[in-house]
FILUM-549192 format. One line per field, with one value per residue (C-alpha): residue number from 0; x, y, z. Coordinates in pm, 1 decimal, always signed. Layout:
// residues N
seq: c(NUM | ...)
xx: c(X | ...)
yy: c(Y | ...)
zz: c(Z | ...)
//
This chain:
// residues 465
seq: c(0 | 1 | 2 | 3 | 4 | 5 | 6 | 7 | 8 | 9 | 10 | 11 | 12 | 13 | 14 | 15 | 16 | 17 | 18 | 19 | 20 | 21 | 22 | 23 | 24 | 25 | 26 | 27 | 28 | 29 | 30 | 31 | 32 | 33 | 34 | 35 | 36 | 37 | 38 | 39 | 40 | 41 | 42 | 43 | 44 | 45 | 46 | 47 | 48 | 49 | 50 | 51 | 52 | 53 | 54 | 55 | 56 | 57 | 58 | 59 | 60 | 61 | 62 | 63 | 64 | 65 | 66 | 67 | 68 | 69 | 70 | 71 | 72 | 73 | 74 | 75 | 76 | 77 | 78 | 79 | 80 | 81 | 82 | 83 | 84 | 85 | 86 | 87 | 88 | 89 | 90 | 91 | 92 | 93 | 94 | 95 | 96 | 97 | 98 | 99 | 100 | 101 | 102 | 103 | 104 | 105 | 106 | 107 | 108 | 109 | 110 | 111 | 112 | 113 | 114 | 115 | 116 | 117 | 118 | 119 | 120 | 121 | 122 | 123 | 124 | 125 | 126 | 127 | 128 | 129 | 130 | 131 | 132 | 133 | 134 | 135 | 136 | 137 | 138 | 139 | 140 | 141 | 142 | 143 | 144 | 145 | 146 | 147 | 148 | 149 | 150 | 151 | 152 | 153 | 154 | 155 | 156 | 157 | 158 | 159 | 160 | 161 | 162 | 163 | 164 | 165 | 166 | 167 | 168 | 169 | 170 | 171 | 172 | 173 | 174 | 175 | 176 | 177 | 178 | 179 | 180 | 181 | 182 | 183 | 184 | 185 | 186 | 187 | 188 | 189 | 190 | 191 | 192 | 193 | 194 | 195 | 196 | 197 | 198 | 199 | 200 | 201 | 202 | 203 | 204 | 205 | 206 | 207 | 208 | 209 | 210 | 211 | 212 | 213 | 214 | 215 | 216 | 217 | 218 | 219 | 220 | 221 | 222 | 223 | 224 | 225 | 226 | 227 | 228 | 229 | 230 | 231 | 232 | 233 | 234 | 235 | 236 | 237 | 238 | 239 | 240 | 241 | 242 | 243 | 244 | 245 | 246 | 247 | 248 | 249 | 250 | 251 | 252 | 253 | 254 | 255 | 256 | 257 | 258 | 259 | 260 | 261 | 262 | 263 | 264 | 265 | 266 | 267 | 268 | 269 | 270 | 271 | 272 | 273 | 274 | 275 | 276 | 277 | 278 | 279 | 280 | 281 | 282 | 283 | 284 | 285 | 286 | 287 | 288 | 289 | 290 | 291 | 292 | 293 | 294 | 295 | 296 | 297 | 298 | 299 | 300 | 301 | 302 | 303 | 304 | 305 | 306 | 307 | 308 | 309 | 310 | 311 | 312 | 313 | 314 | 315 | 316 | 317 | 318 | 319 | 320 | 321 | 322 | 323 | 324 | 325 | 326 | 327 | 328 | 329 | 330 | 331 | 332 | 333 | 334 | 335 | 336 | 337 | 338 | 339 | 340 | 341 | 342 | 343 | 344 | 345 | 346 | 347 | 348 | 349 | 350 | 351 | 352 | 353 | 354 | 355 | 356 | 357 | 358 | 359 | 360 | 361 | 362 | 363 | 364 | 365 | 366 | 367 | 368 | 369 | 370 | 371 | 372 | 373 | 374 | 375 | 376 | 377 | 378 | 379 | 380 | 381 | 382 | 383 | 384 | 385 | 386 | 387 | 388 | 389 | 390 | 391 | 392 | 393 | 394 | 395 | 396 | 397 | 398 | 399 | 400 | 401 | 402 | 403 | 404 | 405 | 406 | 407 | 408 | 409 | 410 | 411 | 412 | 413 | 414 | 415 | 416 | 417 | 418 | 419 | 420 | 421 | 422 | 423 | 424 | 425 | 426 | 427 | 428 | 429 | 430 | 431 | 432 | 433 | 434 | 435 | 436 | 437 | 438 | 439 | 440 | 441 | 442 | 443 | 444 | 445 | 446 | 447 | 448 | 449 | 450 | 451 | 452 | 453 | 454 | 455 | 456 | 457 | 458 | 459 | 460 | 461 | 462 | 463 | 464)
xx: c(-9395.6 | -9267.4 | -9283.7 | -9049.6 | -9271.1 | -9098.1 | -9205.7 | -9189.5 | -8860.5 | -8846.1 | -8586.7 | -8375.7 | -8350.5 | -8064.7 | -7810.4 | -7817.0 | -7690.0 | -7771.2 | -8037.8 | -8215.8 | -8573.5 | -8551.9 | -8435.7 | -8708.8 | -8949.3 | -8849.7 | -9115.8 | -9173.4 | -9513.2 | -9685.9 | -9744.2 | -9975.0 | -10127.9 | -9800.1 | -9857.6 | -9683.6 | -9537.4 | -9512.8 | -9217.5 | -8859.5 | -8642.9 | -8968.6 | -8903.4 | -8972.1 | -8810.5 | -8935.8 | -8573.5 | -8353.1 | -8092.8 | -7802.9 | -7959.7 | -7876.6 | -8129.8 | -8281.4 | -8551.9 | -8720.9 | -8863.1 | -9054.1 | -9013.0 | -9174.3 | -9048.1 | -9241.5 | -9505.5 | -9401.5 | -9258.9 | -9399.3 | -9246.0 | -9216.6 | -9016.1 | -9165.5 | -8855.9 | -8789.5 | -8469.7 | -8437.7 | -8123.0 | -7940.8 | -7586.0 | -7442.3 | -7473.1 | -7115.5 | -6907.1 | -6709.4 | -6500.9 | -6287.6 | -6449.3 | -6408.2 | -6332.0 | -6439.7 | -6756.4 | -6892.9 | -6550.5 | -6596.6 | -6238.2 | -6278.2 | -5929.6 | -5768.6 | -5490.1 | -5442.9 | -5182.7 | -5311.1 | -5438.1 | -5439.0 | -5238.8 | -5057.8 | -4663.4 | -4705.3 | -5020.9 | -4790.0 | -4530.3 | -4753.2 | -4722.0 | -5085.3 | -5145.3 | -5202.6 | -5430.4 | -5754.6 | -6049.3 | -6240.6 | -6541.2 | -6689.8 | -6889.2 | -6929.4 | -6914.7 | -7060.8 | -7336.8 | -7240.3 | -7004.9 | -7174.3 | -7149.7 | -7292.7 | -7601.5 | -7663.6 | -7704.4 | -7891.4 | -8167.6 | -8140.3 | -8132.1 | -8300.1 | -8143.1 | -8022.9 | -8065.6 | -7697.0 | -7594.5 | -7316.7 | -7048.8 | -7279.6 | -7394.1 | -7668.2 | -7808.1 | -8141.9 | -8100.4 | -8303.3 | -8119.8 | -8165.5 | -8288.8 | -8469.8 | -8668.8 | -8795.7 | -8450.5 | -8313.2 | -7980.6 | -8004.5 | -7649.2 | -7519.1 | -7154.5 | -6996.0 | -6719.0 | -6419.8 | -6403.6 | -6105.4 | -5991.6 | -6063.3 | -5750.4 | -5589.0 | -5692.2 | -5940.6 | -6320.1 | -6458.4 | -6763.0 | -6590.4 | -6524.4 | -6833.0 | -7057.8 | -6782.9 | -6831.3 | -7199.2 | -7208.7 | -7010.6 | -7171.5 | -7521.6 | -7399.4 | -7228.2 | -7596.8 | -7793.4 | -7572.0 | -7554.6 | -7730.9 | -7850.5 | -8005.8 | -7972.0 | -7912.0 | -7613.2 | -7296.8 | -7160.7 | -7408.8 | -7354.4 | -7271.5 | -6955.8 | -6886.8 | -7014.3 | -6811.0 | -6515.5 | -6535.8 | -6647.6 | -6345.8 | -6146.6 | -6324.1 | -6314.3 | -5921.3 | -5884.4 | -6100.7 | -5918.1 | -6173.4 | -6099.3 | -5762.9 | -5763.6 | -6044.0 | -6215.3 | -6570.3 | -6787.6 | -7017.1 | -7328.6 | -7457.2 | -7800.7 | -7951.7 | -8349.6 | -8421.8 | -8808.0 | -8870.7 | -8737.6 | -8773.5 | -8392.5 | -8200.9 | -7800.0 | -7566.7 | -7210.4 | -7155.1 | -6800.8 | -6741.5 | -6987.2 | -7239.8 | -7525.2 | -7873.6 | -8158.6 | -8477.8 | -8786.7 | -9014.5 | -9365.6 | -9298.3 | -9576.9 | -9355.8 | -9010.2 | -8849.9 | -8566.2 | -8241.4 | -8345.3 | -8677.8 | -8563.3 | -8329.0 | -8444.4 | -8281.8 | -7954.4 | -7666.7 | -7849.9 | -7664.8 | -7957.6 | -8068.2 | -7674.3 | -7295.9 | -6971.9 | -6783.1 | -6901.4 | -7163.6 | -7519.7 | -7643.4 | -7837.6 | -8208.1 | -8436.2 | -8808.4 | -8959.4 | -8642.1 | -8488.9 | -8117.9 | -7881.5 | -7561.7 | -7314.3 | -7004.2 | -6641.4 | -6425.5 | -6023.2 | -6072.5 | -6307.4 | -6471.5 | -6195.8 | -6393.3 | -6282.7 | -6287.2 | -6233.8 | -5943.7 | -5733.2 | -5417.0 | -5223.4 | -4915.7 | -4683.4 | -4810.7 | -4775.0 | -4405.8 | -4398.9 | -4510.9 | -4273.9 | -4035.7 | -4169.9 | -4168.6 | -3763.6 | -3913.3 | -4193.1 | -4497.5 | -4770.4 | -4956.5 | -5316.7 | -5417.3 | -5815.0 | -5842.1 | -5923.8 | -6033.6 | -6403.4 | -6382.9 | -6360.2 | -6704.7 | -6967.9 | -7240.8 | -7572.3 | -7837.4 | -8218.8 | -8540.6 | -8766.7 | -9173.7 | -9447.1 | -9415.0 | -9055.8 | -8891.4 | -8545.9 | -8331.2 | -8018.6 | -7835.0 | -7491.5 | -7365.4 | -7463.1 | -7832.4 | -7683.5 | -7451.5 | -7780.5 | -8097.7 | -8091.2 | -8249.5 | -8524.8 | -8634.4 | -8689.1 | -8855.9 | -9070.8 | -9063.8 | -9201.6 | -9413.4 | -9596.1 | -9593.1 | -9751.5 | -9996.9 | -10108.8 | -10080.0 | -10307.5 | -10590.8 | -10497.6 | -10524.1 | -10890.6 | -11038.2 | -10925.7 | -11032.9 | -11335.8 | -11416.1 | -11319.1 | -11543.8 | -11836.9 | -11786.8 | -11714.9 | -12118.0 | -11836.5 | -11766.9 | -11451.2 | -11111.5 | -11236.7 | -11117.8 | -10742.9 | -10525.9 | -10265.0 | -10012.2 | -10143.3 | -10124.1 | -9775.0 | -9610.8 | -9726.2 | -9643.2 | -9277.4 | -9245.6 | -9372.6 | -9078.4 | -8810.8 | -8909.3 | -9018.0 | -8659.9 | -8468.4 | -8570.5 | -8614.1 | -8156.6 | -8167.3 | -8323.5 | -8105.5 | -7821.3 | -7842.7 | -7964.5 | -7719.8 | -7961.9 | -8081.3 | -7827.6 | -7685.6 | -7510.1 | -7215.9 | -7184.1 | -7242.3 | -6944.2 | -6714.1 | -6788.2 | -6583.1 | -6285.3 | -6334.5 | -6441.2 | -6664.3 | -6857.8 | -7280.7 | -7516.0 | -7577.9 | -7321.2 | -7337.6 | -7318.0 | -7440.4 | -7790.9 | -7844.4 | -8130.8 | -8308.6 | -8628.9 | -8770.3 | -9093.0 | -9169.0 | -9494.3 | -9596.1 | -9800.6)
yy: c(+822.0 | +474.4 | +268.0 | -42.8 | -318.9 | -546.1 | -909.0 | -1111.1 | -1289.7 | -1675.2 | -1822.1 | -2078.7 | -2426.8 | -2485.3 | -2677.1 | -3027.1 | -3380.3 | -3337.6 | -3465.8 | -3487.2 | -3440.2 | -3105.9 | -2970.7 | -3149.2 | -2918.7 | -2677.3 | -2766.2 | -2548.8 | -2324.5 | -2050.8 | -1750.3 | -1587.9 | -1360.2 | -1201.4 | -952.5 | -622.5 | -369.0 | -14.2 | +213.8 | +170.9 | -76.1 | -237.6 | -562.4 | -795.8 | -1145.3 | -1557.2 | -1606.8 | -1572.9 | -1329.2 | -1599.3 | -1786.2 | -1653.8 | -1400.2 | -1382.2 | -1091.3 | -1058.0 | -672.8 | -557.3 | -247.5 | -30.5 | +225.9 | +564.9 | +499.9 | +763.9 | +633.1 | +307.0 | +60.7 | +20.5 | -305.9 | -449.1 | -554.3 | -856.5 | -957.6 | -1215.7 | -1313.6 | -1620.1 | -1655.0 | -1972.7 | -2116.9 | -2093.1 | -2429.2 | -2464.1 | -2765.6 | -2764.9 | -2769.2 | -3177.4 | -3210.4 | -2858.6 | -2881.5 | -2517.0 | -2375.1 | -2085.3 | -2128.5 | -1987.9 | -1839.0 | -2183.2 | -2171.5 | -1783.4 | -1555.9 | -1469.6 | -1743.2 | -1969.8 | -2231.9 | -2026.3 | -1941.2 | -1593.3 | -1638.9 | -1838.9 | -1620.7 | -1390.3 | -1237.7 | -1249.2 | -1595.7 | -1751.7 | -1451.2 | -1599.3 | -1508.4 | -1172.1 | -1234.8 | -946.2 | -1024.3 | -701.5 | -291.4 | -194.1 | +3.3 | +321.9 | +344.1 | +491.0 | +147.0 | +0.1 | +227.8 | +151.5 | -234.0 | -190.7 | +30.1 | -258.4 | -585.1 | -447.1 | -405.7 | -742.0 | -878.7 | -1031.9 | -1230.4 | -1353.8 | -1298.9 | -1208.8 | -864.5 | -762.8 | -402.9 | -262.2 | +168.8 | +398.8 | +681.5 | +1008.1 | +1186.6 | +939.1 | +706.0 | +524.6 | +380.2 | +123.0 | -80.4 | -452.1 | -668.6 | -933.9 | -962.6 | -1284.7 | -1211.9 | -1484.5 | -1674.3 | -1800.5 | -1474.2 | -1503.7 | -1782.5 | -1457.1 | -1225.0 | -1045.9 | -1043.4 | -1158.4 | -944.5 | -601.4 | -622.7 | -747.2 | -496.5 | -193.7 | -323.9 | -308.4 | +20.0 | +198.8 | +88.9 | +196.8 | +522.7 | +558.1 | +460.2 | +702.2 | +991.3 | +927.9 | +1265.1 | +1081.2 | +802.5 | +391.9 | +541.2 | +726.5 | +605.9 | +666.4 | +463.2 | +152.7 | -170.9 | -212.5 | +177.5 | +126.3 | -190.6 | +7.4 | +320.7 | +104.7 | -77.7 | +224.4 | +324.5 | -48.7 | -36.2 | +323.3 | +216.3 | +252.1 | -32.7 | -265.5 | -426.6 | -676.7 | -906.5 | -1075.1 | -1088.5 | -1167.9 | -946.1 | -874.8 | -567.3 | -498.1 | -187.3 | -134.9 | +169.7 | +280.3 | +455.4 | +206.3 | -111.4 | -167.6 | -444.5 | -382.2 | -581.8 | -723.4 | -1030.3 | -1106.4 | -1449.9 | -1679.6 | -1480.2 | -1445.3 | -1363.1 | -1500.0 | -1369.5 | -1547.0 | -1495.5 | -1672.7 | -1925.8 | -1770.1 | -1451.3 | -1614.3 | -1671.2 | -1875.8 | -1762.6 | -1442.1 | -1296.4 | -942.8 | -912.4 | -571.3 | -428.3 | -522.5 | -323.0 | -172.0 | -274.4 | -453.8 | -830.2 | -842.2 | -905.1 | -928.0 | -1196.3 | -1552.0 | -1606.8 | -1728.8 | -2021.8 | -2203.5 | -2055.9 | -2343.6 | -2290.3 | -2014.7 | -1873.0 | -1554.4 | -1566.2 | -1738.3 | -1585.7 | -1813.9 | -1823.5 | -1677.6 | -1951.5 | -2071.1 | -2308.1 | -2548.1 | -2354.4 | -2050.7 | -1809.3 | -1451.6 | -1194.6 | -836.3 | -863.6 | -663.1 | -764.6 | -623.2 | -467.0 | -710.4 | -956.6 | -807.6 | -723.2 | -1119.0 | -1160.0 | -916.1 | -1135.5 | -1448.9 | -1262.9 | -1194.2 | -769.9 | -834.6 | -691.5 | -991.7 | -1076.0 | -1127.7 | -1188.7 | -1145.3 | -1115.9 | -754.6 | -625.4 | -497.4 | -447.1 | -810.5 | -888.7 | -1035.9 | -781.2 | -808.7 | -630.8 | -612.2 | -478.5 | -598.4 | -678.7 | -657.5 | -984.0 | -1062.7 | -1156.9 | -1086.4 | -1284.8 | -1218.3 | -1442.6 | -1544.0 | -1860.4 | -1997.0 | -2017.2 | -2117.9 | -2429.1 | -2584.2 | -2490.3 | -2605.9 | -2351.5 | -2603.5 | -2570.0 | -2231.3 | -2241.2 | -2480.7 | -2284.5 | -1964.7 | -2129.2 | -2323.1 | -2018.5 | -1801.5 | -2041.7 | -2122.4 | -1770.1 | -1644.8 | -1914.5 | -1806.2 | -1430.4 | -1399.6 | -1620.8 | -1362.3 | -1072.3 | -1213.5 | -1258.4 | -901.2 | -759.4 | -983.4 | -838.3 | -466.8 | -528.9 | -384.8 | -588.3 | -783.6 | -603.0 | -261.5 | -328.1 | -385.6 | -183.5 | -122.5 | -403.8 | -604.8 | -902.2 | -858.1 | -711.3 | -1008.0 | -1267.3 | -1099.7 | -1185.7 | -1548.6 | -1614.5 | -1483.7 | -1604.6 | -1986.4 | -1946.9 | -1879.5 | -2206.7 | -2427.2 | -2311.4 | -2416.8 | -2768.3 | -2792.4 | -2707.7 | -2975.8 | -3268.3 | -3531.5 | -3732.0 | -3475.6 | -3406.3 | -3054.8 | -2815.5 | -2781.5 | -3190.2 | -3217.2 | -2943.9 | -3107.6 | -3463.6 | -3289.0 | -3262.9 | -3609.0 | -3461.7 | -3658.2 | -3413.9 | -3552.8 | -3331.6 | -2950.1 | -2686.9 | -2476.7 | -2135.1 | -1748.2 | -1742.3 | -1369.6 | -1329.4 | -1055.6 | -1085.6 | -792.5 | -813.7 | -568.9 | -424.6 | -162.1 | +182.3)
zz: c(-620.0 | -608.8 | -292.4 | -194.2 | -38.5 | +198.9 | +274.3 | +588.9 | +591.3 | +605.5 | +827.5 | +684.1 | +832.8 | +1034.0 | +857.0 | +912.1 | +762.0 | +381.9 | +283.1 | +673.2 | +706.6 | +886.3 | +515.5 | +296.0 | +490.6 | +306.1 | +52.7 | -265.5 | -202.0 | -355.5 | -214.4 | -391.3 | -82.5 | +95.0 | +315.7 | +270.9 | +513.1 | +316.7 | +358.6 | +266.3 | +412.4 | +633.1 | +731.3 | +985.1 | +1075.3 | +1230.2 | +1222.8 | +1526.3 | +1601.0 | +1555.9 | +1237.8 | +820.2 | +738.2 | +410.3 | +294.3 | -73.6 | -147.6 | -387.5 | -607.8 | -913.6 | -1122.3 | -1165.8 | -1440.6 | -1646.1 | -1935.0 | -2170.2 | -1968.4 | -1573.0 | -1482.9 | -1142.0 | -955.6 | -646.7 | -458.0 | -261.1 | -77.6 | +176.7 | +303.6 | +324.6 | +649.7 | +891.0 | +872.0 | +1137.4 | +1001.6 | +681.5 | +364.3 | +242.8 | -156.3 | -239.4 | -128.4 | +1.7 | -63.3 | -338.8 | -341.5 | -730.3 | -721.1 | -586.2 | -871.6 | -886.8 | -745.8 | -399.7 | -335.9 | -41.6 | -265.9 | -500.0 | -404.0 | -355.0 | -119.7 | +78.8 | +75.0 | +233.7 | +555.7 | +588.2 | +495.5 | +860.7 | +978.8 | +1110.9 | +915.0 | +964.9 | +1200.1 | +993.8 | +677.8 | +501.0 | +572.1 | +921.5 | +922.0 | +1008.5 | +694.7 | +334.8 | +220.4 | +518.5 | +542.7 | +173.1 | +190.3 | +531.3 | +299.0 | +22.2 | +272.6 | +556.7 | +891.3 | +965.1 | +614.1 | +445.4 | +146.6 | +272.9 | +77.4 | -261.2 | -321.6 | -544.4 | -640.4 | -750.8 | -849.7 | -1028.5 | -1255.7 | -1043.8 | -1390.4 | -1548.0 | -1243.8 | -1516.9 | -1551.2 | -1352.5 | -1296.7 | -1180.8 | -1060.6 | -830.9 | -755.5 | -559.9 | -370.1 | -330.1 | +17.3 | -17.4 | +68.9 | +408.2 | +435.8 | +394.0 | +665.3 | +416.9 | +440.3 | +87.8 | +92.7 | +137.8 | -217.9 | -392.5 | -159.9 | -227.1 | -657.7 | -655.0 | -417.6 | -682.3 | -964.5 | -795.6 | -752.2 | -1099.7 | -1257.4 | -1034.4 | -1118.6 | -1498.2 | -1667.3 | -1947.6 | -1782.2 | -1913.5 | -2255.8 | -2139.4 | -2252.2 | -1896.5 | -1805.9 | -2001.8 | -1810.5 | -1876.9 | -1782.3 | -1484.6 | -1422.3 | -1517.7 | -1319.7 | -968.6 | -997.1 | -1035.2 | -719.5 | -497.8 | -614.0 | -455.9 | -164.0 | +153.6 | +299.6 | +56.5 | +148.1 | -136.2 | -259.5 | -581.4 | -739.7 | -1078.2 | -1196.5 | -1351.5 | -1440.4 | -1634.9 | -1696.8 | -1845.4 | -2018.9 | -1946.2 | -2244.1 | -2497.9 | -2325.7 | -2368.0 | -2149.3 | -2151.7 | -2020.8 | -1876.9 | -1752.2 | -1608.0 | -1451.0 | -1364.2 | -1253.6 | -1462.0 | -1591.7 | -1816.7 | -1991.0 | -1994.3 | -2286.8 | -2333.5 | -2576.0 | -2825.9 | -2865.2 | -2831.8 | -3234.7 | -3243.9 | -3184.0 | -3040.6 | -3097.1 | -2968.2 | -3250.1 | -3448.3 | -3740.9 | -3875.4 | -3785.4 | -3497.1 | -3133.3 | -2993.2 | -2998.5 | -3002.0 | -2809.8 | -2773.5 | -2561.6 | -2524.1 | -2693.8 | -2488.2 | -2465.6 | -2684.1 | -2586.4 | -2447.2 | -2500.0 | -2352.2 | -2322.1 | -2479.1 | -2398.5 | -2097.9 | -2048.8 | -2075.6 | -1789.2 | -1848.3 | -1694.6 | -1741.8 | -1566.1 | -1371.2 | -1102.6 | -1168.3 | -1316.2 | -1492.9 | -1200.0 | -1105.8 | -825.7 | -593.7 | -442.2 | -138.1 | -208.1 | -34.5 | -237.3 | -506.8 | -476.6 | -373.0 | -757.0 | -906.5 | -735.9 | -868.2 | -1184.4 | -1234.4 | -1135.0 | -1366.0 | -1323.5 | -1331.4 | -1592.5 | -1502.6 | -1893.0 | -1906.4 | -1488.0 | -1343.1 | -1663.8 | -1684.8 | -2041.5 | -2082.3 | -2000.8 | -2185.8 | -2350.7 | -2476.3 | -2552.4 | -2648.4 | -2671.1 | -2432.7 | -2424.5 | -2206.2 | -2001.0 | -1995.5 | -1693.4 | -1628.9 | -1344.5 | -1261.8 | -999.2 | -873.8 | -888.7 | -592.8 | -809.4 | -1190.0 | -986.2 | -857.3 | -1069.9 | -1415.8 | -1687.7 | -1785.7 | -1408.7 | -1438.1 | -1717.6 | -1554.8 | -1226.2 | -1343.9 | -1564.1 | -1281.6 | -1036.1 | -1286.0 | -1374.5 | -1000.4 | -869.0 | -1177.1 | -1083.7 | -682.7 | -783.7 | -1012.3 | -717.5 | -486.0 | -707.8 | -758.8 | -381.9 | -283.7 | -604.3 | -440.1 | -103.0 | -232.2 | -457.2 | -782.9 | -1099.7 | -1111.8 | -1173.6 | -983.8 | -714.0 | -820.0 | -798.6 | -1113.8 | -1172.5 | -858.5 | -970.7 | -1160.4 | -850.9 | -612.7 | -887.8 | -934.2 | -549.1 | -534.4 | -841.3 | -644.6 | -312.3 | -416.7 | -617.2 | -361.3 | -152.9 | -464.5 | -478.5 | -127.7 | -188.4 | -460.8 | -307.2 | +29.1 | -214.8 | -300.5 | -530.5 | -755.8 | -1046.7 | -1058.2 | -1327.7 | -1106.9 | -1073.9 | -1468.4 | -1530.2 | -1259.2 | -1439.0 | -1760.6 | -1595.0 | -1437.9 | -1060.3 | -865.7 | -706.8 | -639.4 | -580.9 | -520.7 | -423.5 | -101.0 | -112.0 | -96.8 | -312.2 | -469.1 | -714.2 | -869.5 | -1068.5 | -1289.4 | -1530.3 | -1789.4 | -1793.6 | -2033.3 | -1970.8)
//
């Protein structure tokens, strides 16, 4: 039986002047010894009720097959800004040049473009949806408007689905809360993966399949009123060892490899003409060291990334008009089969992070490579002293009184939790050079610093039976 482990929460720091002192006290630790509440969906808060929550949990798949993948999430909406957004800054305004819109013609057009913003961020509680992310999050746990996912197949526990999806604010210029879509995306696709007979090797199951058939379902949803997201959408097969994925927008995901095992380009290429070590799409990026693959971003345009999208129907009868009775032509948009895939065969040790963009705009993959290298490092040093203690204490020899994967699970934690406020120191600093000011510099935006927004991240390591 698998249990889901749920850490304290942090509480963010209040926003403040960027780059104020009360944010630098946000320093970069290691938490090696977490404590753990067991049960699912324990949790338990030093935030208060009125400040962004933020939770990291902890899960493991039935050991049952070669490999188990230990899994951690860890989560942070963007704080509220009461004032308008000054040259783009915190915006996500993704879909600034596309129909719908707060600056396109037929966004204007619409009767719903001056409705005030939903105060709601998200499905309430008592809906499907609702209870679902309160048993992923925790009770009072959000990610803004980002949504993430972490399901085991229903036949095969040894299988499980990983994905973040970030929802489009500017959406709420129009009347329309941004995270009803992204949360309805990942909801479905959970559900699709769960059900799929065959498991991660099912083609039902594949990730594009399962982007398809939840968009059929978020475009169908009566609770959806109109909307855009990204996607990503990995699944890990337990008996294999095999990581699939689609990656639409700028969304993303990386796998970390020690450096001893990782062969330039990719060392998880097998066989020629089999489908793994392979893709379709955009190609990755060029692997740094210690690095397997980085998915690389589906953009048209600066900060306009591919997307899966719904539009009213009033505004989309504004388009046919703007069309000459045309139906629009959304090209690439709203088109899961669009996506970037990849696929490989994973080993014992590699660590898989997915993340939405609110982590890829501010964190650099050198620093993560550097991150996870240092965290492992210190928490391994931090974890045989503490074995060694408690074997000393116990009068056993050292490594008895462990239990199975202790160390792996606790050190999946401490790299999603000390990555989730590295993002955040990242994305209040002005002086340190981000990915998001390098990209704007292309197009010849001045734009210093990090980029606010929603922070979604998933971490999974492979271990093998």
């Amino acid at each position: 039986m698998s249990m889901t482990f749920a850490a304290a929460a942090v509480a963010r720091p209040a926003r403040a002047a960027r780059g104020s002192t009360s944010l630098l006290r946000t320093s970069l630790r290691v938490t090696s010894t977490p404590s753990y509440s067991c049960g699912p969906s324990s949790s338990s808060s030093s935030s208060s009720s009125s400040s962004p929550r933020q939770r990291r949990s902890i899960h493991s798949t039935p050991r049952t097959h070669r490999f188990s993948f230990l899994i951690s999430h860890s989560f942070q909406g963007k704080p509220p800004d009461p004032e308008p957004s000054q040259s783009g800054r915190d915006d996500d305004d993704d879909d600034a040049n596309r129909p719908g819109s707060s600056s396109s013609s037929s966004a204007s057009a619409s009767p719903s473009s001056t409705t005030a913003p939903p105060k709601q961020i998200g499905w309430p509680p008592s809906t499907p949806i609702g209870q679902w992310l309160t048993t992923l999050l925790g009770p009072d746990g959000s990610a803004g408007e980002d949504s993430l996912m972490v399901v085991r197949n229903d036949a095969y526990p040894g299988d499980v689905a990983l994905g973040v999806a970030d929802g489009v604010g500017s959406w709420s210029q129009n009347g329309v809360d941004p995270a009803l879509f992204s949360q309805a995306l990942m909801y479905h696709a959970s559900q699709a993966f769960a059900a799929a007979e065959g498991g991660a090797a099912d083609e039902g199951a594949r990730p594009t399949k399962l982007l398809e058939r939840a968009y059929r379902e978020v475009m169908s949803e009566k609770g959806v009123p109109a909307g855009s997201s990204t996607a990503t959408v990995l699944t890990l097969e337990g008996e294999t060892g095999v990581l699939r994925s689609a990656n639409l927008g700028d969304s993303g995901f990386m796998v970390l490899r020690d450096e001893a095992k990782a062969r330039p380009p990719y060392a998880g290429v097998v066989e020629e003409g089999d489908d793994l070590g392979r893709g379709r799409g955009v190609p990755g990026k060029r692997p740094l060291p210690g690095t397997l693959y980085r998915s690389s971003p589906q953009q048209w345009a600066f900060n306009a990334p591919n997307q899966l999208s719904k539009y009213p129907d009033s505004m989309l009868a504004e388009m046919r008009r703007n069309n000459g009775g045309r139906e629009p032509d959304f090209g690439d948009d709203s088109n899961p089969r669009t996506a970037n895939e990849w696929s490989v065969r994973l080993q014992k040790g590699d660590i898989i992070v997915v993340a939405s963009d609110g982590v890829w705009d501010n964190v650099w993959g050198k620093e993560w490579v550097g991150l996870v290298k240092y965290l492992t490092q210190r928490h391994r040093e931090h974890f045989k002293k503490k074995e060694a203690e408690e074997a000393a204490q116990a009068g056993k020899g050292e490594g008895e009184t462990t239990e199975k994967w202790e160390e792996e699970k606790t050190l999946v934690e401490v790299i999603a939790y000390n990555a989730l406020q590295y993002t955040l120191l990242c994305q209040f600093s002005e002086k340190k050079r981000s990915p998001f000011e390098a990209e704007a510099e292309r197009y010849r935006i001045r734009f210093p610093g990090g980029k606010i927004d929603d922070i979604s991240i998933v971490v999974a390591m492979v271990v093998e039976e």
